[in-house]
N, C-alpha and C positions, 0 to 999 in steps of 0.2 A: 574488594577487588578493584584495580588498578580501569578506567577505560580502553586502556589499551590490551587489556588483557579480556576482558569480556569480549570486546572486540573480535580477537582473535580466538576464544572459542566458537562465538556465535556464526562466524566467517567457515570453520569446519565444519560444523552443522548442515548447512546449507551446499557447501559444498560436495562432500558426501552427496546430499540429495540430488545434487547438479548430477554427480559422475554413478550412481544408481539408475535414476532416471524411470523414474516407476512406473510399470504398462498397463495398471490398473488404478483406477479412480478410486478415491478415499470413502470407504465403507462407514466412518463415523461421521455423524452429520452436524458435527460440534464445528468444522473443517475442512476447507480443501471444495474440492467440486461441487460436493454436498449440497452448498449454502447455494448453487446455482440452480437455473431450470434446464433438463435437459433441451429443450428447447433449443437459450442459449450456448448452451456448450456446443451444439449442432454448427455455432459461426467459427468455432475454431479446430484447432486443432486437438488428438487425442494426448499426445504427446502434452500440449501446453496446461490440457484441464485437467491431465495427473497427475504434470508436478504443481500443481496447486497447495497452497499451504497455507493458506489465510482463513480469517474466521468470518467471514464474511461478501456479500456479494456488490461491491462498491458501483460496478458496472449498473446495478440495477437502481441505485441512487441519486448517479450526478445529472438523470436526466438530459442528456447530451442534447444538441442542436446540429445540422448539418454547418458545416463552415468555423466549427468551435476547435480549439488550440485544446490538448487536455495532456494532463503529465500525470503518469503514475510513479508513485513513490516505492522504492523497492518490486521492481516490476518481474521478478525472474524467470521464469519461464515462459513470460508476456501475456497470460491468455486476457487480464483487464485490458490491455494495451492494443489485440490486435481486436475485440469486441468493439471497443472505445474507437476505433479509425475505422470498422465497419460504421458505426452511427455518427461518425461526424463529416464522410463521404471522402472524394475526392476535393474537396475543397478545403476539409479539416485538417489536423495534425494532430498524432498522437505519440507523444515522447514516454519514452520509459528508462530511467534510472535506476540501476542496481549496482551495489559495490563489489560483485564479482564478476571478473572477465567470462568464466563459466555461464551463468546465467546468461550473461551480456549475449555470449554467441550460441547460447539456447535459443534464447527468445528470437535472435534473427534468424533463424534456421527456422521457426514454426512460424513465425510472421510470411514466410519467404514459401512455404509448403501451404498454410492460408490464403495464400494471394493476395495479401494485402501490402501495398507502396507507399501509403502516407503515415509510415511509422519511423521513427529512429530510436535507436536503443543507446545509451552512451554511456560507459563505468564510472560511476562514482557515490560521492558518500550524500543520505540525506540531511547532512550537517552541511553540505557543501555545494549547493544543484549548480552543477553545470550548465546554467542558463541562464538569460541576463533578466535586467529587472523587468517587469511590467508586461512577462510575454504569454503568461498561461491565464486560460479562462476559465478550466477547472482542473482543481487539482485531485487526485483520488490516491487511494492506497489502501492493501490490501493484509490488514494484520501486522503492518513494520515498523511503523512509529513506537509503541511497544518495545521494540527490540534497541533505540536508542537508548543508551548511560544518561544521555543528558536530552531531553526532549524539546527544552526551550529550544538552541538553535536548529531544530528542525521546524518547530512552529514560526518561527523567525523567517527561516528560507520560504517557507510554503507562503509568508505576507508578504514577500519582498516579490517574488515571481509571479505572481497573481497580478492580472488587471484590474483598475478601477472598476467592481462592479465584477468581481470573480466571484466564484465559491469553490467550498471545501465540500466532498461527498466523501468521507470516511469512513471504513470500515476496520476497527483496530479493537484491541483487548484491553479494559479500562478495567481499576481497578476498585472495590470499596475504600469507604474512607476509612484510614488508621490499618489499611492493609502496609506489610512489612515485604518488600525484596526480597526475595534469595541473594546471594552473589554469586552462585553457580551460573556461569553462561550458557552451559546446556538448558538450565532449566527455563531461561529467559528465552530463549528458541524455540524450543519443544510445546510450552504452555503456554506462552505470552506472560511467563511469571513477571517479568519488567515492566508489568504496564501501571502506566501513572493513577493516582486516585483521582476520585470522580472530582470532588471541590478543585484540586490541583492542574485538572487538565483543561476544568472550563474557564478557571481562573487565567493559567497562562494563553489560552485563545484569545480574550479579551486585553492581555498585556501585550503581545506579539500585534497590538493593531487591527484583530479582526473585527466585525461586528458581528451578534447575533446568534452567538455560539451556543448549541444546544447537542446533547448527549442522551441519547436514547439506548438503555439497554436492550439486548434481544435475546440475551440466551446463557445461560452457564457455562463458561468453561473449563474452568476447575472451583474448588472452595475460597471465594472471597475476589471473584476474576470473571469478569461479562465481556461476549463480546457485543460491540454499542456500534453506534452509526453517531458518529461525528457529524458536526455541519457546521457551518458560519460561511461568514461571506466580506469579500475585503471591500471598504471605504468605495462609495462612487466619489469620481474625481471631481 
């Protein structure tokens, strides 16, 4: 199947999810709110932590600092995003990127119902961040890298954007090694079937420039598909 065409199923998928817009939280804990503390979900909104769709809790990772820059990658329904500018204060910044204008004006509706100002949401692809070079100090995301055709130029963008002396907090669906694709793009949505093998993805960390890339599985979520905690961290200057 064609990029452009996985694309454009994967883009339905989620879409749907946008114009559904679910009033309840994800009962499988493979998923979605689940992998959260209710605690945390207490700093946002209901709306943001049930359209949650990722395999993991990144928020709980990258460790934030007050006054820290942080960009979520595929941010949709924002809730990493408005958590992440709760802890990085009024002095931080927390951007969030997705390739649907749906999302896009989700997330600033629950940001906006949150109370939180130091967020921006902006449409686009993670092939392509709308941000210039050297401006984030960490980067997060939650289950989307996965859903890339091609993962290199996202690992690419994620070392270009990063300051000297950044890191990566990841939370994405990695795969075993000698594991096979589908080319159905629902399925590549749905499961995180697309997600890179384990050697391949720590391998291209280290090629994209990062240092110290390390891959922690945490959990099953289908046969031969974990979700993992990414990390690395870009070159001090």
């Amino acid at each position: 199947m064609s990029t452009e065409r996985l694309h454009d199923e994967i883009r339905d998928y989620y879409r749907k999810a946008a114009e559904t817009r679910p009033d309840a939280p994800s009962k499988d804990d493979r998923w979605g709110s689940a992998r959260y503390e209710a605690e945390t979900l207490g700093g946002a909104t209901d709306g943001a932590a049930n359209l949650s769709m990722g395999c993991g809790n990144p928020y709980a990772l990258a460790d934030l600092a007050e006054g820290e820059t942080v960009l979520d990658l595929g941010s949709g329904g924002g809730l990493d995003v408005i958590l992440s500018a709760k802890r990085v204060g009024p002095t931080g910044k927390a951007y969030g990127v997705d390739f649907l204008d749906e999302m896009v004006e989700l997330a600033q509706t629950h940001a906006e119902e949150a109370g939180v100002t130091n967020v921006e949401f902006r449409q686009g692809m993670i092939e392509d961040l709308p941000l210039p070079d050297n401006s984030i100090d960490v980067v997060i995301s939650n289950c989307v890298i996965n859903l890339a055709p091609d993962k290199r130029p996202v690992l690419t963008e994620i070392a270009r954007v990063l300051r000297p002396g950044g890191r990566v907090a990841i939370s994405d669906v990695v795969a075993d090694n000698g594991y096979q694709s589908p080319t159905d793009g629902t399925e590549w949505a749905d499961c995180g079937a697309g997600g890179l093998q384990y050697d391949e993805y720590l391998a291209l960390l280290g090629e994209v420039g990062l240092d110290g890339p390390s891959i922690e599985f945490t959990h099953d979520t289908s046969p031969g598909l974990h979700g993992a905690i990414v990390r690395a961290t870009a070159p001090d200057a």
